[in-house]
Backbone as ProteinMPNN parsed JSONL, in Angstrom:
{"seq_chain_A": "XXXXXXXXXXXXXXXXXXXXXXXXXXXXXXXXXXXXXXXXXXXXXXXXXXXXXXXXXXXXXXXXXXXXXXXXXXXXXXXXXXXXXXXXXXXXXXXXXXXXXXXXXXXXXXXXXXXXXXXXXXXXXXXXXXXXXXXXXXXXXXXXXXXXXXXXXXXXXXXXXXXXXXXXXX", "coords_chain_A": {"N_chain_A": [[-70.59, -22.735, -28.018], [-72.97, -22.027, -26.745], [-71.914, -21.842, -24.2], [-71.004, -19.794, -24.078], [-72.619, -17.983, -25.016], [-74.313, -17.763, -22.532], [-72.488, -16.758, -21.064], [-71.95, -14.136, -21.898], [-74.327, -13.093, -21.127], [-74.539, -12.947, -18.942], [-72.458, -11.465, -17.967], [-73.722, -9.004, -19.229], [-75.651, -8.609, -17.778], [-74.946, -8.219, -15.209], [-73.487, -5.928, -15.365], [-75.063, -3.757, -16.416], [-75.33, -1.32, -15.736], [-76.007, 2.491, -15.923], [-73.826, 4.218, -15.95], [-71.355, 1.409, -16.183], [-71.865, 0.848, -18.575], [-71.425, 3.675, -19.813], [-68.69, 4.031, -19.688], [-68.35, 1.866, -21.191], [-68.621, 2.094, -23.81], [-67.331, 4.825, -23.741], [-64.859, 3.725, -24.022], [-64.577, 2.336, -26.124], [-64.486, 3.692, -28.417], [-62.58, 5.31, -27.809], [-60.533, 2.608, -28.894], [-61.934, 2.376, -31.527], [-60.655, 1.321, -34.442], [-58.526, 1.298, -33.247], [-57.672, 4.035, -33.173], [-57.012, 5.593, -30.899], [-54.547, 4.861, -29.704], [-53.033, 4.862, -31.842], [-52.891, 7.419, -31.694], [-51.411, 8.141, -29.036], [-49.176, 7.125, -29.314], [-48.007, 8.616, -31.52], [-48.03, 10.576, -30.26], [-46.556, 10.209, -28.411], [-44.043, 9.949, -29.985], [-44.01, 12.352, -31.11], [-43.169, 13.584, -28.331], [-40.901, 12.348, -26.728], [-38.355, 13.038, -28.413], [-35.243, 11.922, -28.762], [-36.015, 8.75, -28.968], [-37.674, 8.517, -30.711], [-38.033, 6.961, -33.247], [-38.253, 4.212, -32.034], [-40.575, 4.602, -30.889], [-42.081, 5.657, -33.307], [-41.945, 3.026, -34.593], [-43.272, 1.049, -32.752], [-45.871, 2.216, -32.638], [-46.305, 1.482, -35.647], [-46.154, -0.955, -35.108], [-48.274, -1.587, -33.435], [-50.598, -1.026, -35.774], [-50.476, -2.507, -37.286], [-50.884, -4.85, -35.483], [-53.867, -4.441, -35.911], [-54.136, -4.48, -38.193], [-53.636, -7.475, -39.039], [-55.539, -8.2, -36.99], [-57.922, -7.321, -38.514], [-57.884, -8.696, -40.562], [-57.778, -11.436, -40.123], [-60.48, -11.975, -39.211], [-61.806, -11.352, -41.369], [-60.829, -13.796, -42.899], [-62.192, -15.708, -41.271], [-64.831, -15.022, -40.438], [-66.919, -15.254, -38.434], [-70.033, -14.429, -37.162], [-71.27, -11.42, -35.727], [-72.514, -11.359, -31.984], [-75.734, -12.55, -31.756], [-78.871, -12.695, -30.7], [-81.801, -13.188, -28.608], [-81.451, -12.503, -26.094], [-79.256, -10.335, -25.857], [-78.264, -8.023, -25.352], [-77.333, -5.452, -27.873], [-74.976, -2.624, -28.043], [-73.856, -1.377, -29.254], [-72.566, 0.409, -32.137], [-71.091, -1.294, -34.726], [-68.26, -1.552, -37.124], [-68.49, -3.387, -38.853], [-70.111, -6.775, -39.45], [-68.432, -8.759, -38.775], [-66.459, -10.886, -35.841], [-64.68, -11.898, -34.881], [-61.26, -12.155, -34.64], [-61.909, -9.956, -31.552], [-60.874, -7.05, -32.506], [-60.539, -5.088, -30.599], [-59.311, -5.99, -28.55], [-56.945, -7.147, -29.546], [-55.623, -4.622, -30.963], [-55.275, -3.292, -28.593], [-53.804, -4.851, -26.571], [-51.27, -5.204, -28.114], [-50.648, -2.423, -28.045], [-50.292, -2.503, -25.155], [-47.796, -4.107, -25.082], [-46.211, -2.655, -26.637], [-46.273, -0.09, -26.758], [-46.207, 0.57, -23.977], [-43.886, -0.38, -23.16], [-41.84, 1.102, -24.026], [-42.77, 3.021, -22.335], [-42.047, 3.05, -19.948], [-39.741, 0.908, -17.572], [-41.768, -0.098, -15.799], [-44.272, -0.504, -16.593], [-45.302, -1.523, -19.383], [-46.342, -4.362, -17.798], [-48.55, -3.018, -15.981], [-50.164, -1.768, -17.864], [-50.799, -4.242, -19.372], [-52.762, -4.979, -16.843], [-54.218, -3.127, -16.359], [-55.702, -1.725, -18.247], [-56.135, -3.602, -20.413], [-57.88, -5.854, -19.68], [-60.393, -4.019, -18.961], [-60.743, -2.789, -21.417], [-61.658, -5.615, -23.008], [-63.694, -6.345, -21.893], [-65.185, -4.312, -21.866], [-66.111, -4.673, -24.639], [-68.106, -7.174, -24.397], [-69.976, -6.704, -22.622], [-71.019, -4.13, -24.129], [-72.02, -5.875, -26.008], [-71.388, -6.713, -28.105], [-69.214, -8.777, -29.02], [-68.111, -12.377, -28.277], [-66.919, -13.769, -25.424], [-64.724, -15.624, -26.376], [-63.726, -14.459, -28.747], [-62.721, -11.75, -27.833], [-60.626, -12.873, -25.888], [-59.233, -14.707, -27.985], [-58.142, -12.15, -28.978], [-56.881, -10.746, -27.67], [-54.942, -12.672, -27.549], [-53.601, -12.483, -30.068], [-52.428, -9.602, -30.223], [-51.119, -9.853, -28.158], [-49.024, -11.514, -29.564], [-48.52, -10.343, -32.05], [-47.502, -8.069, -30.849], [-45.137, -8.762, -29.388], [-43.546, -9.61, -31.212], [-42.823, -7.62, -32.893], [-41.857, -6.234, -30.955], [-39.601, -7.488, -30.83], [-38.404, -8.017, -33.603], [-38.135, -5.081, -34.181], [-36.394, -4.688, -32.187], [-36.79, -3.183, -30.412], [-36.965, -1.258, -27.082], [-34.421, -1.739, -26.056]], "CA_chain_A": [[-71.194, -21.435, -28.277], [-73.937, -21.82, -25.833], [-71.293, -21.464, -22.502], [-70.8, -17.735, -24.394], [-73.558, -16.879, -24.728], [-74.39, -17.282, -21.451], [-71.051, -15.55, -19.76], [-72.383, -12.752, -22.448], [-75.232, -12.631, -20.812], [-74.711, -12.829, -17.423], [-71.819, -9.786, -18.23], [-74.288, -7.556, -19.257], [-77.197, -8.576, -16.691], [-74.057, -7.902, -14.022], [-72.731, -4.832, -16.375], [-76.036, -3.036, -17.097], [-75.295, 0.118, -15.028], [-75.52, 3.588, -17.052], [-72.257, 4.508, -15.704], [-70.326, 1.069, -16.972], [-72.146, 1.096, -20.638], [-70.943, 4.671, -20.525], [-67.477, 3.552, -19.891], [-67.223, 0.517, -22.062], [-68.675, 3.136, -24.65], [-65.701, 5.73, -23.89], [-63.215, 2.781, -24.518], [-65.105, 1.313, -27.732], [-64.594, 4.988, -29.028], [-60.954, 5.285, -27.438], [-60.407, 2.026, -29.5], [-62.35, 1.771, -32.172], [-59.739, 1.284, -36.006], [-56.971, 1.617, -32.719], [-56.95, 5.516, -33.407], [-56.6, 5.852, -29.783], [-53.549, 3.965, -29.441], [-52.047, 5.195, -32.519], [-52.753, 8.674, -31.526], [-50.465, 8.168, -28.078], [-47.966, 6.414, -30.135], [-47.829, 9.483, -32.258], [-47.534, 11.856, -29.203], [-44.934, 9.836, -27.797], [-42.962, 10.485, -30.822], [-43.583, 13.771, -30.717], [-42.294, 13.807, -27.371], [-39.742, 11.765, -27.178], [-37.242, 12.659, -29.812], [-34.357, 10.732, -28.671], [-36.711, 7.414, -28.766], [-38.694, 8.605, -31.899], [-38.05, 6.12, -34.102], [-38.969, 3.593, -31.425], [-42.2, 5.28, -30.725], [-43.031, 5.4, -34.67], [-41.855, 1.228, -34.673], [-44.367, 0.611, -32.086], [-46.895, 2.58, -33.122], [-46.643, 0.916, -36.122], [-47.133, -2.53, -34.663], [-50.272, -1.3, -32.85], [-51.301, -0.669, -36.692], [-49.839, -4.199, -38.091], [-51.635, -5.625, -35.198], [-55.202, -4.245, -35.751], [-54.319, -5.122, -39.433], [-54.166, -8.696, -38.37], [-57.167, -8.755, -36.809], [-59.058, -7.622, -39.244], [-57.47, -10.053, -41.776], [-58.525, -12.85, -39.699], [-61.652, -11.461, -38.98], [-62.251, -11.711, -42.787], [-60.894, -15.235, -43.032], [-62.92, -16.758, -39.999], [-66.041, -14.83, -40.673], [-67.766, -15.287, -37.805], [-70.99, -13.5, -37.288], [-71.668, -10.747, -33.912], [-73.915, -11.458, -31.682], [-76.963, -11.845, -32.417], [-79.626, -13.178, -29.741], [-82.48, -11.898, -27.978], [-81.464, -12.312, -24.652], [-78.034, -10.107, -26.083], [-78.357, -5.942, -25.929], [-75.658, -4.703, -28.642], [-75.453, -1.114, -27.436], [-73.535, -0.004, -30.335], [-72.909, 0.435, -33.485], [-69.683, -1.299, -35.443], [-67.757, -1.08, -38.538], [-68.524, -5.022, -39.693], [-70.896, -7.792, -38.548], [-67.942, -9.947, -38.208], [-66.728, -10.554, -34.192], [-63.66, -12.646, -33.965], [-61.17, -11.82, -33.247], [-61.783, -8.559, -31.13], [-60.178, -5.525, -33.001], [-59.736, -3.494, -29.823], [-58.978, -6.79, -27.759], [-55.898, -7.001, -30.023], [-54.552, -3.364, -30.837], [-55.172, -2.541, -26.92], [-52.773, -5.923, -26.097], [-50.402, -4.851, -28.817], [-50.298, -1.392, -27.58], [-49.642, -2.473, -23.959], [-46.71, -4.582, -25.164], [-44.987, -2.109, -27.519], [-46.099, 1.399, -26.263], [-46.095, 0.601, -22.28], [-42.407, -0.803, -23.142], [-41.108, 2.462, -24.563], [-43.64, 4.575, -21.545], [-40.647, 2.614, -18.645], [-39.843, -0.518, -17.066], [-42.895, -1.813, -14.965], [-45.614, 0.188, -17.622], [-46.432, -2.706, -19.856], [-47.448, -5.001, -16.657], [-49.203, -2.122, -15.657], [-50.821, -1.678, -18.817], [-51.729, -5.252, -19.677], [-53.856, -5.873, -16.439], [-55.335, -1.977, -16.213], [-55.958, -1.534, -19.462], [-56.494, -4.996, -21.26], [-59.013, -5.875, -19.171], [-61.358, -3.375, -19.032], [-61.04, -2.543, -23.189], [-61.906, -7.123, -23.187], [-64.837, -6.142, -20.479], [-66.13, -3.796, -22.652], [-66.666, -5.316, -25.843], [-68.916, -7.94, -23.839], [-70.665, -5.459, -22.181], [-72.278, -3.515, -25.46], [-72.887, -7.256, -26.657], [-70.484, -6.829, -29.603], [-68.21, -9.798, -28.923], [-68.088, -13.271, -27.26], [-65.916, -13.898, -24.661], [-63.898, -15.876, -27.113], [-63.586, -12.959, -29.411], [-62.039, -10.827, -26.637], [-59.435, -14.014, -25.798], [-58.401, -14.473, -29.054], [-58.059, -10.595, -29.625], [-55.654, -10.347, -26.709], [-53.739, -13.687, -27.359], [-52.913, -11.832, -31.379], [-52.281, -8.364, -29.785], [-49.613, -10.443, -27.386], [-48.542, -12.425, -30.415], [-48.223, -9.558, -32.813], [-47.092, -6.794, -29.986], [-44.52, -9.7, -29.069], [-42.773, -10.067, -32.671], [-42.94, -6.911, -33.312], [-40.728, -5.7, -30.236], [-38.041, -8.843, -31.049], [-37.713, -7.999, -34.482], [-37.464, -4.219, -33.814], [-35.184, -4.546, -31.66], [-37.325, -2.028, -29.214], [-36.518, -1.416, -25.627], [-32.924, -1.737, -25.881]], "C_chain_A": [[-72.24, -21.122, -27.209], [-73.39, -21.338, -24.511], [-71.355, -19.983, -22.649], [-71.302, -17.243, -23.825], [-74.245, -16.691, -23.351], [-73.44, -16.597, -20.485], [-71.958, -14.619, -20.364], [-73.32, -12.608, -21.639], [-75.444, -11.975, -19.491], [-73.598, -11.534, -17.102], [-72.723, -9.223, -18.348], [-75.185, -7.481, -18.393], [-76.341, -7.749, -15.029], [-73.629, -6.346, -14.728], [-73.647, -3.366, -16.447], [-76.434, -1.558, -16.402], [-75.221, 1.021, -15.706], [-73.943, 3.957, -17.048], [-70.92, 2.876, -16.507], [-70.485, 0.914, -18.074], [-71.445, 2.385, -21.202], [-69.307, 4.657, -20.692], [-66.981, 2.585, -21.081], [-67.858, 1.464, -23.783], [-67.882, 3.639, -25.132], [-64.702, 5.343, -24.416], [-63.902, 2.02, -25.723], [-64.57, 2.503, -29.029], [-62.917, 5.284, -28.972], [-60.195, 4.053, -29.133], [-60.412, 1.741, -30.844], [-60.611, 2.242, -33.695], [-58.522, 1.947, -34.738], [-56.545, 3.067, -32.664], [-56.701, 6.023, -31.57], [-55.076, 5.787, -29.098], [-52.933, 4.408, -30.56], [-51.665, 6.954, -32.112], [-51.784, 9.091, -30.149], [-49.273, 7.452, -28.679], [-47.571, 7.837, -30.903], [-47.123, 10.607, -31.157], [-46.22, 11.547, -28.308], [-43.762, 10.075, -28.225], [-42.616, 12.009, -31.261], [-42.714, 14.104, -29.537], [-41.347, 13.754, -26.926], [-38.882, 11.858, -28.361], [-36.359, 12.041, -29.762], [-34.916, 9.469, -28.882], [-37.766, 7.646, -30.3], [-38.878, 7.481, -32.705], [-38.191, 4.807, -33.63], [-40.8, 3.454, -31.095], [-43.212, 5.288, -31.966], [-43.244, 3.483, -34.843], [-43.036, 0.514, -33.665], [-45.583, 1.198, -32.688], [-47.289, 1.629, -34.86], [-47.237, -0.917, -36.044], [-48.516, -2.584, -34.111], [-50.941, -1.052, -34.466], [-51.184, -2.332, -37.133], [-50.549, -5.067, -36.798], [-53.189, -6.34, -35.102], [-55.716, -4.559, -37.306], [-54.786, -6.79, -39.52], [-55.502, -9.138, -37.879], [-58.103, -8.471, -37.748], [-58.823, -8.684, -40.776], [-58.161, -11.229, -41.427], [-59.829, -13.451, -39.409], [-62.978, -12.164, -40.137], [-61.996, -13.15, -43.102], [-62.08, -16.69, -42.336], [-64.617, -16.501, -40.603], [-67.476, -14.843, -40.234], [-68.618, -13.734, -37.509], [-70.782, -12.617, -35.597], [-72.594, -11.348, -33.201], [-74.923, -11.562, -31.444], [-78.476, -12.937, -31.734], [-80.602, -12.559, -28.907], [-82.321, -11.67, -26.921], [-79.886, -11.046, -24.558], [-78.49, -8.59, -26.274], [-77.016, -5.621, -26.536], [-76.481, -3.146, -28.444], [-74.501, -0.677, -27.918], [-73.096, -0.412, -31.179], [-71.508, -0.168, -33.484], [-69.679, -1.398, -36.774], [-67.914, -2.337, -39.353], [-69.612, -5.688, -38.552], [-70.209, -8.734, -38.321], [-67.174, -9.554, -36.583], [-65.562, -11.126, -34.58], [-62.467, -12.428, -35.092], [-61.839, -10.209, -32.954], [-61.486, -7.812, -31.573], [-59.503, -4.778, -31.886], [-59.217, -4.481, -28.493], [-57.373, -6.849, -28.515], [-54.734, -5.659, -30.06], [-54.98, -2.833, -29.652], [-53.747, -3.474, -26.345], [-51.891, -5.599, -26.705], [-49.651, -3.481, -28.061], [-49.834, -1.574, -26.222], [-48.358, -3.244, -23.964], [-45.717, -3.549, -25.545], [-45.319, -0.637, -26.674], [-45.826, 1.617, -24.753], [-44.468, 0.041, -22.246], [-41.765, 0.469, -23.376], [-41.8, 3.463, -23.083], [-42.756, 3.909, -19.729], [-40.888, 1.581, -18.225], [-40.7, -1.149, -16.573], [-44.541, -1.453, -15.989], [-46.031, -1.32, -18.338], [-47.41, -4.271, -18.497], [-48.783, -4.392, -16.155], [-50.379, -2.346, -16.454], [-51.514, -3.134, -19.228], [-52.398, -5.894, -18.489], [-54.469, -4.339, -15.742], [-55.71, -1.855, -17.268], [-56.546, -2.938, -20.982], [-57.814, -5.453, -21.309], [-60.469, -5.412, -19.189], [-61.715, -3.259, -20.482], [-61.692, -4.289, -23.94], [-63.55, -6.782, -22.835], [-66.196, -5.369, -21.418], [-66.715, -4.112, -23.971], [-68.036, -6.332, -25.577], [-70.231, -6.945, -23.134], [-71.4, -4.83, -23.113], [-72.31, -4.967, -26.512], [-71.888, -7.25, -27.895], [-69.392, -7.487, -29.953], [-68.69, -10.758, -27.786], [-66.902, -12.843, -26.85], [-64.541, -14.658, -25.218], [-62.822, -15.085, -28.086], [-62.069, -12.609, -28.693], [-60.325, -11.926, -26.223], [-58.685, -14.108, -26.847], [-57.789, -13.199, -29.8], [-56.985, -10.492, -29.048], [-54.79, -11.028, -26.874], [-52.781, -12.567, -28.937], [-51.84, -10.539, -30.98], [-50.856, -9.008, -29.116], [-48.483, -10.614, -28.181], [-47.28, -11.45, -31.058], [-46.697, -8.26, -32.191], [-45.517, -7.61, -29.805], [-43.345, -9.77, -30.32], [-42.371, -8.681, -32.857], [-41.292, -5.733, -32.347], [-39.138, -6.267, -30.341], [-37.518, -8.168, -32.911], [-37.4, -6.569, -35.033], [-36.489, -3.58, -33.052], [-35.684, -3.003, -30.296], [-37.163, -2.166, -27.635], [-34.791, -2.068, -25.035], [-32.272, -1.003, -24.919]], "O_chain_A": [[-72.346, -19.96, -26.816], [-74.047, -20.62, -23.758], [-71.63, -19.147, -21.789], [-71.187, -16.512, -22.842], [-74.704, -15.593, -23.039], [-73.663, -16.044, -19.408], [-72.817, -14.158, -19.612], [-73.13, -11.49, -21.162], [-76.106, -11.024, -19.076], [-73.799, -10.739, -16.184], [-72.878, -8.563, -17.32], [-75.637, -6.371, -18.11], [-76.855, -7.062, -14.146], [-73.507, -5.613, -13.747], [-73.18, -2.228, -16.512], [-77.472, -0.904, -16.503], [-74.295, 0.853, -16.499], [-73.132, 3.949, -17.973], [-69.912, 3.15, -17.159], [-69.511, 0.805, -18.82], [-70.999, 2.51, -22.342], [-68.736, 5.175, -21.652], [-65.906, 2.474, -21.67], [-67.237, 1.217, -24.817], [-67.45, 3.487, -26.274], [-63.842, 5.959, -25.045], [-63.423, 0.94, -26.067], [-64.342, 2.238, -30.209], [-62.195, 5.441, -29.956], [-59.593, 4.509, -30.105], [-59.515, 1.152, -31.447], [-59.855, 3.214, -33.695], [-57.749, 2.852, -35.053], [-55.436, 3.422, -32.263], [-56.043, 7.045, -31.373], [-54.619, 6.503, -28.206], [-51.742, 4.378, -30.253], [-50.585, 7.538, -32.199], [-51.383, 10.254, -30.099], [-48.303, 7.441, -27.921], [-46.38, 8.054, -30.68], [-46.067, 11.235, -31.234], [-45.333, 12.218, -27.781], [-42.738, 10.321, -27.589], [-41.587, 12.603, -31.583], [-41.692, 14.78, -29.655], [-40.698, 14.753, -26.613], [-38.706, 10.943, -29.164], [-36.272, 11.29, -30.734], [-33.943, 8.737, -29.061], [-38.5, 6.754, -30.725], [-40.028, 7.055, -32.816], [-38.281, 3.973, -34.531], [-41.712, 2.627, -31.096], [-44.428, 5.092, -31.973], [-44.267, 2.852, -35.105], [-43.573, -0.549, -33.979], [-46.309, 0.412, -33.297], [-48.423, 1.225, -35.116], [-48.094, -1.647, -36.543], [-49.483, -3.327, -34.277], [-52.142, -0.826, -34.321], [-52.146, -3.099, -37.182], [-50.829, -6.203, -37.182], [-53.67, -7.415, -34.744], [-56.856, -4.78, -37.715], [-55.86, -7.248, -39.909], [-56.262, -10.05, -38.207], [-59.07, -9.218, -37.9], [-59.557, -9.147, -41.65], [-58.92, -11.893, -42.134], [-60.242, -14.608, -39.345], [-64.029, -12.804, -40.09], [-62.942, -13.772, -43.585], [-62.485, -17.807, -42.655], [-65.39, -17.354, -41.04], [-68.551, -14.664, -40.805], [-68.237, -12.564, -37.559], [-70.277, -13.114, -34.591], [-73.531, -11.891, -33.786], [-75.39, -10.631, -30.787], [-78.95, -13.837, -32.428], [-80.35, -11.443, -28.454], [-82.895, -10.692, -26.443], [-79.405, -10.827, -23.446], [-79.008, -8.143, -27.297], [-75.927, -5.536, -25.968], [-77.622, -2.697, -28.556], [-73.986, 0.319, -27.41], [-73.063, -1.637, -31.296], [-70.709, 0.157, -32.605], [-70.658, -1.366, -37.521], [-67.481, -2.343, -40.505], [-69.878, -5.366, -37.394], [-70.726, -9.704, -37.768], [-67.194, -8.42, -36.105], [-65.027, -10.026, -34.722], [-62.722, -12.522, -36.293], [-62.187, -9.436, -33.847], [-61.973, -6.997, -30.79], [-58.464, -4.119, -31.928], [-58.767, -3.918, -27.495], [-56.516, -6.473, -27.715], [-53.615, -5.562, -29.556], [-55.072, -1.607, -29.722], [-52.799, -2.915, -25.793], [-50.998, -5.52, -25.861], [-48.499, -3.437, -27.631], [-48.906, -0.822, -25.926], [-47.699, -3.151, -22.928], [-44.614, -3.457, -25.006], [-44.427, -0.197, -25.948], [-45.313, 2.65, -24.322], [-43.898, 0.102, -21.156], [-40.947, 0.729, -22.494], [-41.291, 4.56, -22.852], [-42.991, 4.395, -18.623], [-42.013, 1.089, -18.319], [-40.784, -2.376, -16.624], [-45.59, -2.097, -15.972], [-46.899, -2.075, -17.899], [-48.521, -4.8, -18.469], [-49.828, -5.011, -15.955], [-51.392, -2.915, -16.048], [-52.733, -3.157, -19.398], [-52.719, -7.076, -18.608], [-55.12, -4.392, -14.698], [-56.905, -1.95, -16.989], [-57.132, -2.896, -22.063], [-58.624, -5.526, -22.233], [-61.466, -6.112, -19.364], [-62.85, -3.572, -20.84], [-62.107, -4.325, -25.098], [-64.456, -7.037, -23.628], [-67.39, -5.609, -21.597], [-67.85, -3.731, -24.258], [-68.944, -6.325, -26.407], [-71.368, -6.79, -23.58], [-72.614, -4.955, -22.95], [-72.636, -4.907, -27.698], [-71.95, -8.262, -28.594], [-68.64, -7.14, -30.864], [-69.327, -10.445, -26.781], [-66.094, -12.055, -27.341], [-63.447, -14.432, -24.701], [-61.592, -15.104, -28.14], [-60.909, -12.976, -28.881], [-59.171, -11.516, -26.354], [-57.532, -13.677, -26.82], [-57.157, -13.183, -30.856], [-55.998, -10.16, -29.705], [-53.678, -10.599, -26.566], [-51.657, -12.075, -28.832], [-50.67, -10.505, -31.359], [-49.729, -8.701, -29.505], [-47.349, -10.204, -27.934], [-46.056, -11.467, -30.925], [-45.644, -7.844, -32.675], [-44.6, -6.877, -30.173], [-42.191, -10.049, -29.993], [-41.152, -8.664, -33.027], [-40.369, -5.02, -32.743], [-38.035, -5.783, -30.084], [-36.347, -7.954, -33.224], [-36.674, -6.453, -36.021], [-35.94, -2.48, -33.124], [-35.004, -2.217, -29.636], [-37.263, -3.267, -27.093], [-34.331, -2.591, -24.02], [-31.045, -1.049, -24.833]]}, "name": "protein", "num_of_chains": 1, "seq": "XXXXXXXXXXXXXXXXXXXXXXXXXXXXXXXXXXXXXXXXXXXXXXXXXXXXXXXXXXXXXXXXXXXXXXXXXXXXXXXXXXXXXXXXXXXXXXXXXXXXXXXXXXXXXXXXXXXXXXXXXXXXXXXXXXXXXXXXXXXXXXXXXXXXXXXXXXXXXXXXXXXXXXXXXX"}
């Protein structure tokens, strides 16, 4: 716990620019209960009508994955946090941290929705997009670096099962 908290720290001492708090902000907000990610899942299926019922099957795994996390969330029970050398620079929906929430349904979503958005999109998506939505959780102090790891391995896990036993990207 102590290696954490010092990455945490040394993230936000490296981090502490207005401009990337206001970013990892934008994407805490993008993220937060996944409505970001369900809401392009939704528009995809709007868009896509030939693929609709792909687009709803993913979208629902980005939901079944953010379910997950907070299941485990509740099992584990670990606390946020909570240190003085640690600026949380915003508000969340629980004081528990692990896994991630938006480390998961962001990894989920780049498996299942960047699979349906064309062939090289989910690569794309899981090292533009993964990253930064990991980056930021550390950044407003509201996750270890563990957190964020285990958020993304579920999101893989989940996003991963989810495409095999829908049979998506056929």
């Amino acid at each position: 716990m102590r290696l954490e908290l010092l990455a945490l720290q040394s993230i936000q001492r490296v981090m502490a620019d207005r401009r990337a708090i206001g970013s990892a902000k934008a994407l805490s907000l993008f993220g937060e209960h996944a409505a970001g990610w369900l809401a392009l899942g939704a528009a995809g299926a709007a868009l896509d009508r030939g693929r609709r019922r792909q687009w709803l099957a993913a979208t629902a795994g980005v939901a079944l994955a953010h379910a997950a996390s907070i299941a485990v969330k509740r099992a584990v029970r670990r606390p946020r946090p909570d240190h003085p050398d640690v600026e949380v620079r915003a508000a969340t929906p629980s004081t528990l941290s692990f896994p991630s929430a938006h480390a998961t349904s962001s990894t989920a979503a780049a498996v299942l929705l960047g699979g349906l958005a064309g062939r090289h999109a989910t690569p794309v998506l899981l090292s533009a997009v993964v990253p930064p939505m990991a980056l930021s959780r550390l950044v407003l102090g509201v996750h270890y670096p563990s957190d964020v790891l285990a958020g993304a391995a579920l999101g893989a896990a989940v996003g991963a099962g989810v495409r095999s036993a829908m049979g998506l990207l056929r």
